[in-house]
TORMIDREN-882849 format. One record per residue (C-alpha): x negated, y, z negated; residue in one letter. Coordinates in steps of 0.1 Angstrom, whole numbers, plus 2048, in hexadecimal, padded with zeros to 3 digits. Layout:
BEGIN
XYZA;...
This chain:
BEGIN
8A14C9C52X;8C74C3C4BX;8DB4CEC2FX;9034C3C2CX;9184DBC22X;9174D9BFFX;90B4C1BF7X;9194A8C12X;906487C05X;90B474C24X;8EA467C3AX;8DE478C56X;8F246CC74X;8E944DC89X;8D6459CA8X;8D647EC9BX;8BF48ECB4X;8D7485CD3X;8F3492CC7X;9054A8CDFX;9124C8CD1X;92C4D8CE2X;93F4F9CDEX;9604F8CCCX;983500CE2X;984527CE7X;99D537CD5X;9B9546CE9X;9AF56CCF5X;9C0583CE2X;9D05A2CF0X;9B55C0CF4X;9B65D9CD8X;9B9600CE2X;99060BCE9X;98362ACD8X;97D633CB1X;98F624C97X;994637C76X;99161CC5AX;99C637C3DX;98262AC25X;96C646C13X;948643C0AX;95363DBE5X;969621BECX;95A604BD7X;93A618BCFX;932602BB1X;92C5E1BCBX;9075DABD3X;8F95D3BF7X;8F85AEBEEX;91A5ACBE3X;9295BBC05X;90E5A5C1AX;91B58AC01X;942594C16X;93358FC38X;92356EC32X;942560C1DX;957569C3DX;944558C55X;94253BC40X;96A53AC3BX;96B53DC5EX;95551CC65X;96E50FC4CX;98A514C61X;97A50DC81X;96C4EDC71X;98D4DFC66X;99E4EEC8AX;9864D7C9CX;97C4B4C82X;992495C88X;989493C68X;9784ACC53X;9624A6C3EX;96C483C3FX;955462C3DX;955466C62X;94C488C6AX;9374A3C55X;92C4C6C5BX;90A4C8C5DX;8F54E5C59X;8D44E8C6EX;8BB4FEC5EX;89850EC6DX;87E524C63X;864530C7CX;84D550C7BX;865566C64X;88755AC6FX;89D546C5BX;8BA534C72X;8DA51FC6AX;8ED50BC82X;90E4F9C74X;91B4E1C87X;9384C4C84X;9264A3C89X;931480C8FX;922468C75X;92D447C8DX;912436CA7X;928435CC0X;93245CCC2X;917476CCAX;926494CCFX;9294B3CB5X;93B4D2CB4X;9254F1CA9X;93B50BC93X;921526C8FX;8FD535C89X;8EB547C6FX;8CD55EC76X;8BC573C5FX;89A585C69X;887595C4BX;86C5AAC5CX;88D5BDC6BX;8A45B4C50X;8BF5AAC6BX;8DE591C60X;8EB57EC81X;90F56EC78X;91B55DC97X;93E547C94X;949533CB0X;96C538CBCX;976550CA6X;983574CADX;983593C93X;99F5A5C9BX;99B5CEC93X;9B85CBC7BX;9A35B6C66X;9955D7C59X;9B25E2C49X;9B65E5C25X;9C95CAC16X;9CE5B2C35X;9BF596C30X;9CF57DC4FX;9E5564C4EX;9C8549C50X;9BE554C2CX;9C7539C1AX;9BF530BF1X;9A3517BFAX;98D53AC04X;981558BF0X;994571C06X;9B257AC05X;9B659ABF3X;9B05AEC13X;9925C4C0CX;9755AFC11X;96C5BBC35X;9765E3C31X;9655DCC0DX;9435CFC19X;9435E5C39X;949606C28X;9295FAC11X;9155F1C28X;918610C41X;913627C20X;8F6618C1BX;8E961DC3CX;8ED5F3C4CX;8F35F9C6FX;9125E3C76X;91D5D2C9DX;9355B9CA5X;93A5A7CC0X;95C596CC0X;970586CDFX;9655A1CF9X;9675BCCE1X;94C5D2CCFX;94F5E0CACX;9365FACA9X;92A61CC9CX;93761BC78X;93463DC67X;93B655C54X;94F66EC65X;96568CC57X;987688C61X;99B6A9C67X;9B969CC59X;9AF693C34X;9946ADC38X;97B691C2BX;963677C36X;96E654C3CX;96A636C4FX;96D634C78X;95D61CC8FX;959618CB2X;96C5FECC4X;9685F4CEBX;9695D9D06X;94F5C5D14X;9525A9D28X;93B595D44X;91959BD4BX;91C5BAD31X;92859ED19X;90C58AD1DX;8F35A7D23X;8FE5B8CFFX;8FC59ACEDX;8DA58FCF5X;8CF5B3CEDX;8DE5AECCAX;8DD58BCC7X;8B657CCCBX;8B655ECB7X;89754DCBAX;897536C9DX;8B1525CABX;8A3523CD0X;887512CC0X;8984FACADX;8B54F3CC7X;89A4F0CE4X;8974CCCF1X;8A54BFCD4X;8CD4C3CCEX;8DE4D1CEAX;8D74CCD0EX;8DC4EFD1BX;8CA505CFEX;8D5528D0EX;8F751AD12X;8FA515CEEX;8E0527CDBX;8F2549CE1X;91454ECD7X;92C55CCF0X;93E57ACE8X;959573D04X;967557CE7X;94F55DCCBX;94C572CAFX;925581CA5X;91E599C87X;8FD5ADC89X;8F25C2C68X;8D35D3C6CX;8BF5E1C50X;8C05C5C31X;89B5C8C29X;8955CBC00X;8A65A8BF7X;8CA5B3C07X;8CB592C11X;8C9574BF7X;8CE550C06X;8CB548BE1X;8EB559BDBX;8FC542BF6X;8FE51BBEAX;90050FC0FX;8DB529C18X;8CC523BF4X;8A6513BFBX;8AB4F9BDDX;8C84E5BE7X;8BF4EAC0EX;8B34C0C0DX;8CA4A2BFEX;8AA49FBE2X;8BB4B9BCCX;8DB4A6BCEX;8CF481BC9X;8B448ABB0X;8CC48DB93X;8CB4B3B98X;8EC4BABA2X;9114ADB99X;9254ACBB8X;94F4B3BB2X;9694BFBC4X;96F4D5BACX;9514E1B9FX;92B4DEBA6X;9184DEB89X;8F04E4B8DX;8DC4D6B73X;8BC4E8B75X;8B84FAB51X;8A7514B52X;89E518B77X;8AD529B96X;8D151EB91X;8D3523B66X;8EC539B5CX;8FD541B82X;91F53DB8AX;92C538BB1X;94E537BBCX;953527BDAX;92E526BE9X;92854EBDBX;91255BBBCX;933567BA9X;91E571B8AX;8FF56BB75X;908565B4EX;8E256BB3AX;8E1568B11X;8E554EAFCX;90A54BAFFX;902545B25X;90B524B36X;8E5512B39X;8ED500B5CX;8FA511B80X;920508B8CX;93250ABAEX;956513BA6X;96A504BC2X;987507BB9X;989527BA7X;997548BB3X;98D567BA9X;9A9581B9DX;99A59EBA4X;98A5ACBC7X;96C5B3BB7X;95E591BB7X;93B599BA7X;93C593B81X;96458FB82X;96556BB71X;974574B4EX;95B55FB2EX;98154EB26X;985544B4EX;96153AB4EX;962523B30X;982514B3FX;97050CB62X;9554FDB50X;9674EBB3CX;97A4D6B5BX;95C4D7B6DX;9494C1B52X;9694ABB47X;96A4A9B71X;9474A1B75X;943484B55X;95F472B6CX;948474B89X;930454B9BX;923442B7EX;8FD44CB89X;90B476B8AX;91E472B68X;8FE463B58X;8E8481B65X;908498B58X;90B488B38X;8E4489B2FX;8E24B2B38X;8FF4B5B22X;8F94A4B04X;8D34B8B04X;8E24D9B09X;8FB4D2AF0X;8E34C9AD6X;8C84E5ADFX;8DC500AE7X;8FF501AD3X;90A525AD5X;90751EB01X;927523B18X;927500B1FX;9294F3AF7X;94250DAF1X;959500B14X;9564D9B06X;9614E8AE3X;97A4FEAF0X;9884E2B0AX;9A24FAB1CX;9B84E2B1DX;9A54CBB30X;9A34A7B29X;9874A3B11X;98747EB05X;96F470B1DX;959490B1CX;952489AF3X;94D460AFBX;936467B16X;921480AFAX;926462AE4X;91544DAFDX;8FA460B03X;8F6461AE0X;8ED43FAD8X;8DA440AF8X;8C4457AEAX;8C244DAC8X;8CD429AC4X;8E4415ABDX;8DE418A96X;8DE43FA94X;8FC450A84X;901473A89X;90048DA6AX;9084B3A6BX;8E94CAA64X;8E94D1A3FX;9004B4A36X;8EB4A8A1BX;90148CA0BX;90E480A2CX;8E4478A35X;8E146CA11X;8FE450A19X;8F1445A38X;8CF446A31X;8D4430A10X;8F441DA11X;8FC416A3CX;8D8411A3CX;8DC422A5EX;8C243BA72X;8D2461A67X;8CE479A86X;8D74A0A7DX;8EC4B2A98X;8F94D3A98X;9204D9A92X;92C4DDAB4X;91A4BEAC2X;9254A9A9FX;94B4B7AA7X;94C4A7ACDX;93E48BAC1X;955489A9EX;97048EABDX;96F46CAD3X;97F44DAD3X;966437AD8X;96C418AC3X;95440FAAAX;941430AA5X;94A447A85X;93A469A7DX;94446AA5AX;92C45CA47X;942459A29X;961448A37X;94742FA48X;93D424A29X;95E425A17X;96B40FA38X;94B3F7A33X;9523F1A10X;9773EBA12X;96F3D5A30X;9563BEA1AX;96D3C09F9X;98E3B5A0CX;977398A1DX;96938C9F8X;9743729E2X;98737E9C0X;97D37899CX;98A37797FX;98C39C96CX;992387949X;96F37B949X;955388939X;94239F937X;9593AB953X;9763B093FX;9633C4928X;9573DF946X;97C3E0952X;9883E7932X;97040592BX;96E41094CX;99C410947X;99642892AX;98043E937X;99744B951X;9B744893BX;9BD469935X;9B047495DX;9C745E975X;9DF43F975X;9C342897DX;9CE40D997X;9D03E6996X;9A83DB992X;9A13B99A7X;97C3A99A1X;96A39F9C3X;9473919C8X;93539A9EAX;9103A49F5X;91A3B5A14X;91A3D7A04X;9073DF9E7X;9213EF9D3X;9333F09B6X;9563FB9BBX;96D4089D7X;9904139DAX;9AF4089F1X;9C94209EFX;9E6427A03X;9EB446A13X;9FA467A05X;A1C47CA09X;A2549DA01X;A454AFA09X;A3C4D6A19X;A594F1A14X;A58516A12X;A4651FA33X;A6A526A43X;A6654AA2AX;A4B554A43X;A5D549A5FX;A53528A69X;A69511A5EX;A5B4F4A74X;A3E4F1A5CX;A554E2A3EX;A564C0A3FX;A464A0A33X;A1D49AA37X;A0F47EA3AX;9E6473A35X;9DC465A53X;9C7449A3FX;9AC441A56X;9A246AA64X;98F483A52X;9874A6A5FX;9684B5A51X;963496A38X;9874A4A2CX;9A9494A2FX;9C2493A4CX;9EB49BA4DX;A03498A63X;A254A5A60X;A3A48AA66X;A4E48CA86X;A404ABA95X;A1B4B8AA6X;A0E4CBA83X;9ED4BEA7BX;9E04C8A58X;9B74C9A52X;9A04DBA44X;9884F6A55X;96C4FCA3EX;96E51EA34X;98B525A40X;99E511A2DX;9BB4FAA33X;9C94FFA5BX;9EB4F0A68X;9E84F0A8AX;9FC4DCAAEX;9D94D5AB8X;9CD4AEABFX;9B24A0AA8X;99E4A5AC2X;99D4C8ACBX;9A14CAAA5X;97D4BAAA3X;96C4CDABDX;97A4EDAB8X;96A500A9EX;98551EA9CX;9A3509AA6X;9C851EAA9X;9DA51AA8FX;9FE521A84X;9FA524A5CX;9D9522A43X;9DF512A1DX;9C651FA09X;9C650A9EBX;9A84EC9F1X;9B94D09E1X;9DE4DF9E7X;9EC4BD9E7X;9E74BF9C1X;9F84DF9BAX;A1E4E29B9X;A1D5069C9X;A0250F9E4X;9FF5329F1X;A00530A1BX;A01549A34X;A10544A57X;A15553A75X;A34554A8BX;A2F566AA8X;A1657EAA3X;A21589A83X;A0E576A60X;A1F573A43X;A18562A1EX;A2D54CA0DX;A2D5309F2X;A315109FAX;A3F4F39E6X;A2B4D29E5X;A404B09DDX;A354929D6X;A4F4759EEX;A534569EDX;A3C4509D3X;A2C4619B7X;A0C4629B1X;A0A44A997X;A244309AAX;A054379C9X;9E742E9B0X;9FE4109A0X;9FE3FF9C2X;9DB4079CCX;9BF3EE9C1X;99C3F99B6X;9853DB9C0X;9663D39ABX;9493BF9BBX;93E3A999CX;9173A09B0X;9103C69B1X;91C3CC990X;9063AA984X;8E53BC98CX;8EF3D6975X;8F43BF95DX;8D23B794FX;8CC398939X;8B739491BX;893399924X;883374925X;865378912X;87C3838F6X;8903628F5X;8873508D8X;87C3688BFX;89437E8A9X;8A638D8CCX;8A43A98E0X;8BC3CA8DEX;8A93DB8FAX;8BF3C4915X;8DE3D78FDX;8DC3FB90AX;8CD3F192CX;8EE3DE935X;9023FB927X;8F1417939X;8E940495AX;90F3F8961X;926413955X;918430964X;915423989X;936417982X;944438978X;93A449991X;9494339ACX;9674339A2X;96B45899CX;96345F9BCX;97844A9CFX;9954599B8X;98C47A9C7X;9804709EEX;9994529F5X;9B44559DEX;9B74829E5X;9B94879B8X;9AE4AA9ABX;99B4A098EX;98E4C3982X;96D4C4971X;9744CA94CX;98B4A5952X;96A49595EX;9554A0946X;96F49292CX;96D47493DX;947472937X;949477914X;96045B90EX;947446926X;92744D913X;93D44B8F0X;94B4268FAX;92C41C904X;91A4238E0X;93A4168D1X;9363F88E2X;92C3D58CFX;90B3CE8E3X;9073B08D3X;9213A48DDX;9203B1903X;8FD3A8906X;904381900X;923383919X;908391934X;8EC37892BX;90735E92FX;90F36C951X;8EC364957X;8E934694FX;8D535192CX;8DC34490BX;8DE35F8F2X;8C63668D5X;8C23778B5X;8B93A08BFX;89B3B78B1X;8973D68AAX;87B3E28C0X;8943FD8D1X;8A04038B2X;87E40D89FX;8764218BBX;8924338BDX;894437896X;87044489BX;87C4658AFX;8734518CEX;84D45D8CEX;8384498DFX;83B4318FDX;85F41A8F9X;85C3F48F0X;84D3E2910X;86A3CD915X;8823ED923X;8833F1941X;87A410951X;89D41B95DX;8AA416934X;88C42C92AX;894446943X;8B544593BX;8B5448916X;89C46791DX;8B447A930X;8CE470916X;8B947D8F4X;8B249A90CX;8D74A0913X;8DD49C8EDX;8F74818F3X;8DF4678DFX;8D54728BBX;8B34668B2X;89F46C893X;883485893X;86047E88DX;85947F868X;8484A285CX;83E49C830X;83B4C6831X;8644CA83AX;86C4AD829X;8594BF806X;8694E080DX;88F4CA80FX;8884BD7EFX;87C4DB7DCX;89A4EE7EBX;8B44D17DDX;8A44D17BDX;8A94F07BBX;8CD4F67C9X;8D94D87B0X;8C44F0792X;8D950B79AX;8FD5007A1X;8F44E977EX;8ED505769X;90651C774X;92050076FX;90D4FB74BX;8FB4DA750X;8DE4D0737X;8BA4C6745X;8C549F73BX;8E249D752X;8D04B176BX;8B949876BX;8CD47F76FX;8E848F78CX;8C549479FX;8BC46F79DX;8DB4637A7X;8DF47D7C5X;8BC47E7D2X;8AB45F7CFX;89A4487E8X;8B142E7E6X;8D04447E6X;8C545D804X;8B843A819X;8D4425811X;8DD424839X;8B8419843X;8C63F184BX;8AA3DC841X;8AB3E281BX;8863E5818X;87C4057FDX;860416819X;882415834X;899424816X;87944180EX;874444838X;89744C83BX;89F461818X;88147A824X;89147F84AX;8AF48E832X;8934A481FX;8864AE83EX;8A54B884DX;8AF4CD82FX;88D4DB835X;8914E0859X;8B54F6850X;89E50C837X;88551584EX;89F521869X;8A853884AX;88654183BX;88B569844X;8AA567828X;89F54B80FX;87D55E80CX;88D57D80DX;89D5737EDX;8845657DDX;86A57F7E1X;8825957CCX;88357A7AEX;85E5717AFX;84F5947B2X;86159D791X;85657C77EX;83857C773X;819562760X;7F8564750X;7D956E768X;7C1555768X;7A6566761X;7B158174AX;7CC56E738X;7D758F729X;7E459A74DX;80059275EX;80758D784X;825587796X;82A55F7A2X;82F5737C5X;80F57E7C8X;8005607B7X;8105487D3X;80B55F7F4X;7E455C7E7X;7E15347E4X;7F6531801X;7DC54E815X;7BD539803X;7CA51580BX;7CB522832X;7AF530835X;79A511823X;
């Protein structure tokens, strides 16, 4: 099989299996080092904490920076559309091999360069690392040298990778030899040095050369895996080229890396998954020169980071990235390069990776962009939601139009996104955009909230506030003066007298929305002073409402002329902050440089702030100033647009089967209660949403009182001909079928001609007490009222020295049927009597609240007055006792 190196996507070469591979120019001999023992002044404890992988993790990240360099010493051009390295993999009978090679990828050239070999046997846990052309020199093992070829593009270069591994390895017990330009490294131990009087490092170090060259190195050096594969197939002379030669060669033997010491899985270039171009072309992988990002969730690659080829780290939990990355360009800061990435660095890498990778081939940024828009609606608290939130710094832009992409991918073009547990934004677009609500958590609803993409809003309530205006400002005007339009403006204008300057009112007729009123106002302005008192005196200035942006379905300022952005952060109140809307939007703990904490401070003259300069916080009062315009000059040249179709089906005319006979009052409160409510509500909350007005409850519920008082005030007569005339109905004389029913206590089912909006509306209304309605009739109460008046009038009369006559006749004048009913309309006596005993009954209702008292009392005077027993004449008994027995008698029979 081939695999390029990583992730080369180029075809197999024309003609592979005759290409010619030859041996790269020998290097130029160096000088020979002094034989003998070398002290390498390392101790056993020296980087104790490493593992075994981590320093056989050294050796195989040297010899693949060193087919690197010999690669690029010997391509025309490397890695180019004309050559590629190629890497030659075999498995035979427990041995794992790896030739890399430099291979043309025109027909016309067949020959190849071979850069090195990789053998590892597991039954003997032996590691072959052969480079070709390369030398080791013994200062190589010094501590801190790291060689002038070191450059960034490697993970060297802090000079204690070799000495690091090797002092690891040989305290473990690896048995180490290297063979290196007619030299032998060999022997590394432990050995105590008389000098320091402690063990440390030494190794042996002598010439070979000739026959003994050869001789020692196919004693070391048995590499069947590749004889197999090389034999008849690559290379015409297999024992020419199959063995290294350690005249010009460089071959690292480590002996003793049974147990797992050696993970191809920990090596991108070895690891089993990627060895064929299937993982690469299946959508798997995203390819960049600056990152490789592997999007298998949840298998081999989740949750580990490489830099440069190498496992760097494996980040588990939920806070974990989901997905695998190759760091390419990344250098680690420390020489411990296990588990050295800081979670700040990380998030910054994957950040650019993914803004990197959504750039990408169109087919790569689709398979990117689909793996990223799941993980960031399954799994928000993940490294990679927190690195698009976050940004870095990075561009983000195209990252947040790609999610929106995918979003209507996956959900249509009709779906609108709503943040979990935004109940009113569903409400809206379920019921007024008519549009397919899909709940996504914060994160995911910030990115999304963030792009640019034209056409495509988050915020459910400036979409419709946009749609409305939209449709008003397209609509043909009307006249206000007609009726009964002038009538709603008119009450609608003295509701909210006493609440804001209401604005100029323009009558519109549309069907495109249906609604009943929308506001166009022009943006705010509010002078800022007083933050120079805690030291940041380039927060005063002038703000500005930026009309058409909210932030958490709250308002937007910008101080004019400078970066400070002014939104609001949930619980955190009010933030001013340099950041772009953007990062403002996806970040959900965005720097800040001062917090307000009043909600609506644009209302109050003095806001308390606190603001930090430096790293110092400090509080101060701020000033707010209305410019330019006051408020009222701001509401005087906005316009509050009424759409008279929506308000029409509010309207309802006299009910037909009514015409003709004495009328209909029913149609009365139903065109009342239907319009002004609706209407009322509208426009009180575009004064707070659109036009930014504090309008604190106690106003509002002021404002409803005048509302439900105008609308029982108001001549229904009257209104209800100017409504049947708007449709078209001639009006007629009106009844008094709502009226009886209501006079009745409203027991019983209403007149059939309501509707069944009126009669749930007048419910909730006698319910609320705001409409008074008779009782029912009870003859009991209405007995005990007028036994009680007869006999408050006896008392006050007789105390004031009043004779029976003129008793008589005060009681007459005061409590008769026609004087207590006088109000009852029709004139008939049974309405006058109906309505003179609901005045008994009340005064009965009062004295049986008060029964404890008034009989009290008149237990007192009735157990001392007395009368004749029936029975036994002679005898008398006490008119209490008399009347608890009748009473006892009568409720018992």
């Amino acid at each position: 099989t081939m695999m390029p190196v990583p992730f080369m996507r180029s075809q197999r070469p024309p003609g592979f299996s005759s290409i010619y591979l030859e041996r790269p120019p020998a290097t130029s001999r160096q000088s020979l080092e002094e034989c003998g023992v070398s002290k390498l002044g390392i101790t056993r404890h020296y980087n104790r904490h490493w593992t075994k992988e981590q320093a056989v993790d050294e050796f195989v990240q040297n010899w693949v920076d060193q087919l690197e360099r010999c690669g690029k010493d010997n391509a025309v051009f490397w890695r180019s559309g004309e050559e590629q390295i190629v890497w030659f993999h075999k498995s035979s009978f427990g041995v794992e091999c790896w030739v890399v090679a430099i291979v043309p990828t025109s027909r016309g050239e067949r020959k190849g360069t071979i850069l090195g070999t990789l053998v590892f046997r597991s039954a003997s846990g032996t590691l072959e690392l052969a480079n070709y052309a390369a030398s080791l020199q013994k200062r190589c093992f010094l501590l801190g040298y790291s060689g002038e070829e070191k450059k960034d593009d490697t993970c060297g270069k802090f000079g204690d990778g070799l000495p690091s591994s090797t002092a690891k390895l040989v305290a473990d017990g690896v048995q180490i030899s290297i063979f290196t330009c007619g030299r032998q490294y060999t022997d590394f131990r432990f050995s105590k040095d008389d000098d320091f009087n402690h063990e440390i490092l030494q190794m042996g170090v002598k010439a070979i050369g000739g026959l003994e060259s050869r001789a020692a190195c196919c004693s070391k050096v048995i590499m069947f895996g590749m004889l197999r594969f090389c034999k008849g197939n690559v290379v015409k002379e297999a024992a020419g080229f199959a063995l290294p030669d350690i005249a010009h060669d460089t071959v690292v033997v480590l002996e003793g890396l049974q147990g797992g010491s050696f993970d191809v899985r920990r090596c991108i270039f070895l690891h089993p998954e990627i060895r064929g171009a299937g993982f690469v072309t299946s959508g798997k992988c995203v390819v960049d020169g600056f990152a490789d990002i592997f999007l298998v969730e949840g298998g081999c690659f989740s949750a580990h980071i490489f830099v440069k080829d190498m496992l760097a780290q494996v980040v588990s939990g939920a806070q974990g990235p989901r997905f695998g990355y190759n760091l390419k360009q990344y250098s680690v800061k420390s020489r411990d390069r296990q588990d050295s990435i800081p979670q700040h660095e990380l998030g910054k890498q994957l950040a650019m990776a993914w803004a990197k990778a959504l750039k990408g081939k169109p087919t790569e940024a689709a398979f990117a962009r689909s793996a990223l828009y799941k993980v960031m609606s399954m799994y928000p608290d993940c490294a990679e939601v927190a690195a698009i939130c976050e940004g870095w710094d990075s561009p983000m832009d195209h990252v947040c139009s790609a999610l929106v992409d995918e979003f209507r991918r996956t959900h249509g073009a009709s779906a609108f996104p709503v943040k979990q547990g935004d109940v009113e934004s569903l409400k809206i677009v379920e019921e007024k955009l008519k549009r397919a609500p899909v709940e996504i958590n914060e994160k995911l609803f910030g990115c999304l909230a963030a792009s640019q993409v034209k056409d495509f809003e988050c915020s459910a309530k400036h979409a419709w506030h946009c749609l409305r205006l939209k449709a008003a400002r397209a609509s043909r005007e009307e006249s206000v003066d007609g009726v009964p339009f002038c009538t709603i403006v008119s009450m609608i204008k003295t509701v909210f007298k006493d609440v804001v300057r209401f604005p100029s009112v323009k009558m519109v007729r549309t069907d495109n929305v249906d609604e009943v009123a929308v506001l166009e106002c022009k943006p705010s302005e509010f002078k800022l002073s007083g933050f120079c008192n805690a030291g940041r005196d380039d927060l005063d200035g002038v703000c500005t409402e930026l009309i058409n942006e909210l932030v958490n379905n709250k308002p937007v300022f910008r101080l004019s002329g400078k970066e400070w952005t002014i939104t609001w952060q949930g619980p955190g109140g009010w933030i001013v902050t340099n950041k772009d809307l953007s990062q403002i939007r996806r970040h959900p703990n965005i720097a800040r440089a001062a917090t307000i904490s009043e909600e609506k401070w644009w209302s109050k003259p003095l806001c308390m702030c606190k603001a930090w300069s430096g790293s110092v916080s400090g509080s101060c009062v701020v000033i707010v100033g209305a410019v330019g315009q006051t408020e009222e000059q701001r509401l005087n040249d906005s316009v509050l647009y009424l759409n008279s179709m929506s308000i029409k089906k509010l309207l309802h005319p006299r009910a037909k089967n009514n015409i003709g006979r004495c009328g209909c009052k029913i149609a009365n409160a139903a065109a009342c209660i239907c319009v002004f409510n609706p209407l009322f509500d509208a426009v009180l909350a575009d004064f707070r949403d659109i036009a930014k007005l504090q309008i604190s409850v106690p106003a509002e519920a002021a404002a409803r009182d005048r509302l439900l008082n105008a609308m029982f005030a108001l001549d229904m007569d009257a209104f209800q001909a100017s409504v049947d005339k708007l449709h078209g109905l001639k009006p007629k004389d009106t009844t008094e079928d709502l009226t009886t029913w209501l006079r009745s206590g409203a027991h019983g089912p209403p007149p059939s001609g309501v509707p069944k909006q009126v009669q749930k509306l007048i419910k909730e209304q006698i319910d609320l007490g705001v409409l008074q309605v008779t009782a029912h009739h009870d003859s009991s109460l209405a007995w005990v009222g007028d036994t009680v008046l007869d006999a408050f009038l006896g008392l006050v009369g007789v105390e004031a020295g009043l004779r029976p006559h003129t008793l008589d006749q005060l009681r007459q004048r005061l409590f008769s049927a026609k004087r207590m009913g006088c109000d009852a309309g029709s004139g008939s006596k049974a309405a006058e009597r109906e309505a003179s005993e609901r005045r008994e009954q009340r005064v009965g209702e009062l004295c049986m609240e008060r029964k404890d008292a008034l009989k009290k009392i008149l237990e007192e005077v009735l157990a001392i007055a007395k009368l004749p027993h029936v029975d036994t004449p002679h005898k008398e008994v006490a008119f209490l006792h008399e009347d608890s027995v009748a009473v006892a008698t009568a409720v018992f029979f």
